[in-house]
C-alpha positions as CSV (number, residue, x, y, z in Angstrom):
1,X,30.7,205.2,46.0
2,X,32.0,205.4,42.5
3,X,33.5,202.3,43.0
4,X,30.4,200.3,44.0
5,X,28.9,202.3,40.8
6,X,31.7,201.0,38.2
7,X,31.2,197.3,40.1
8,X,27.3,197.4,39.2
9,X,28.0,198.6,35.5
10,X,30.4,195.8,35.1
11,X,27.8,192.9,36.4
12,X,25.8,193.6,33.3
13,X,28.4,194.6,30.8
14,X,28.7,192.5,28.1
15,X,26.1,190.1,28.1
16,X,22.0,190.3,27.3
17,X,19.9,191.5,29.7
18,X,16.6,192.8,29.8
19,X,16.4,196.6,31.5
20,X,13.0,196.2,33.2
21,X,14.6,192.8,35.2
22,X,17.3,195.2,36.2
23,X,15.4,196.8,39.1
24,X,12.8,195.9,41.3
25,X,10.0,198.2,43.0
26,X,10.1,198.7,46.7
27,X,7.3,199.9,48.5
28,X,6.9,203.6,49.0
29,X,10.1,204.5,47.2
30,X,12.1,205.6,44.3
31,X,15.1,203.3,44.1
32,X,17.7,203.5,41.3
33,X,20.4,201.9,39.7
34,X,23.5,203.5,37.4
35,X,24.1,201.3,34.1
36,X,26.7,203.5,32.8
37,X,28.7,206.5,34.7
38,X,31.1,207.9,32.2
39,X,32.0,211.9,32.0
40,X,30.1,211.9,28.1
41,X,26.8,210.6,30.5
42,X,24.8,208.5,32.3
43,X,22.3,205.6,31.8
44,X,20.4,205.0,34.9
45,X,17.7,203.0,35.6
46,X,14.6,204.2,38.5
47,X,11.5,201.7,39.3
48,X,9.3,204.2,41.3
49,X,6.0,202.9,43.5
50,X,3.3,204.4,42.6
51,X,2.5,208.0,43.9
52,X,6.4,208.3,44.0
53,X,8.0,211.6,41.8
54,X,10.6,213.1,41.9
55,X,10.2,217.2,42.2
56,X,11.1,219.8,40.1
57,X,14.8,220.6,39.2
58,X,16.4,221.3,36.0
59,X,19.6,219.7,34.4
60,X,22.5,221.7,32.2
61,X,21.9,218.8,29.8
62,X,18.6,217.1,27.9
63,X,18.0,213.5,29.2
64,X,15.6,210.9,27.5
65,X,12.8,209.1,29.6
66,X,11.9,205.7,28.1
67,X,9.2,204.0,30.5
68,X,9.7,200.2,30.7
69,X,6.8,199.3,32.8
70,X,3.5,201.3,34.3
71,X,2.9,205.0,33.9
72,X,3.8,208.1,34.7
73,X,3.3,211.8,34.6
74,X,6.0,214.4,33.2
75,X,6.1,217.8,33.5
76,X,7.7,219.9,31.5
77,X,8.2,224.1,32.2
78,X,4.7,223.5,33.4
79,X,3.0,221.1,30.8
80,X,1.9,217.6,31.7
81,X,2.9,214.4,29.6
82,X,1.4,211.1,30.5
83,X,3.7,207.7,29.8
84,X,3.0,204.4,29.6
85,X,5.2,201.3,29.0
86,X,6.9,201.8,25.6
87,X,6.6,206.0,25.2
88,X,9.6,208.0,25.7
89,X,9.8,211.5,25.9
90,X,13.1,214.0,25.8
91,X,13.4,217.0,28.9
92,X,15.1,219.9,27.9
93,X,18.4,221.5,29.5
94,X,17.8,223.4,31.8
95,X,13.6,223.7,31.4
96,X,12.1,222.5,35.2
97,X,10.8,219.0,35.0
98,X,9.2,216.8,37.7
99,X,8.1,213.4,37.2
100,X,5.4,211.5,39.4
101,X,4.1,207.9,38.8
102,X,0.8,207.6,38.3
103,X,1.3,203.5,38.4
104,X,4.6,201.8,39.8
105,X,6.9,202.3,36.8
106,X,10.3,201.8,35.6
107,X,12.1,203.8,33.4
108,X,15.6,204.3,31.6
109,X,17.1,207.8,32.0
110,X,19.5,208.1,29.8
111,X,21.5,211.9,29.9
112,X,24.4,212.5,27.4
113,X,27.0,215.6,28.4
C-alpha cells in the first residue's frame, strides 16, 4: 500500500495542478486520496457526498481543514463550525473532532508531526 501511496504522490509532483480536480465525489461515500506521506506529515485530499462524516476521534497532532468545494460541519470538543468553499479551520491535538458534509464537499487535510 505505501507503494501505490508514493506512486499517486509522484503523478502530481512537480507540475500545476488544481486540488479540487484531484478527486471526484462518489455516491454515498467518503473517498480519499494521499498528496504527500512523509514521517514530518501528511497532505490528503477527501471529496465526501453529502450526508457523509466522518465520526469522532482525536489525533496526537493538529491538522488544518481547507474546504475546496461545498460545505461542511466541524465539530470541535463539542462545538459546531460550519465551512464553505474557501474557509479553513485548524483541529486541535488530541481535542475529539467529527466532520459531516452538509453539501458534497472536498477538502485538503493537511497534518504536520
Amino acid at each position: 500500500m505505501k507503494e501505490n501511496k508514493k506512486q499517486d504522490a509522484e503523478t502530481v509532483s512537480a507540475k500545476p495542478a488544481r486540488l479540487v480536480d484531484l478527486i471526484d465525489y462518489q455516491e454515498g461515500s467518503v473517498v480519499s486520496r494521499t498528496i504527500v506521506d512523509k514521517e514530518t506529515g501528511t497532505v490528503t485530499l477527501f471529496a465526501f457526498d453529502e450526508g457523509q462524516g466522518l465520526s469522532e476521534h482525536t489525533a496526537p497532532f493538529d491538522a488544518l481543514v481547507y474546504t475546496l468545494d461545498g460545505a461542511v460541519e466541524v465539530i470541535i470538543s463539542g462545538k459546531k463550525f460550519p465551512l464553505k468553499t474557501g474557509e479553513m479551520i485548524i483541529m486541535p491535538a488530541n481535542k475529539p473532532h467529527a466532520l459531516k458534509a452538509t453539501k458534497r464537499f472536498k477538502m485538503l487535510l493537511t497534518m504536520i508531526r
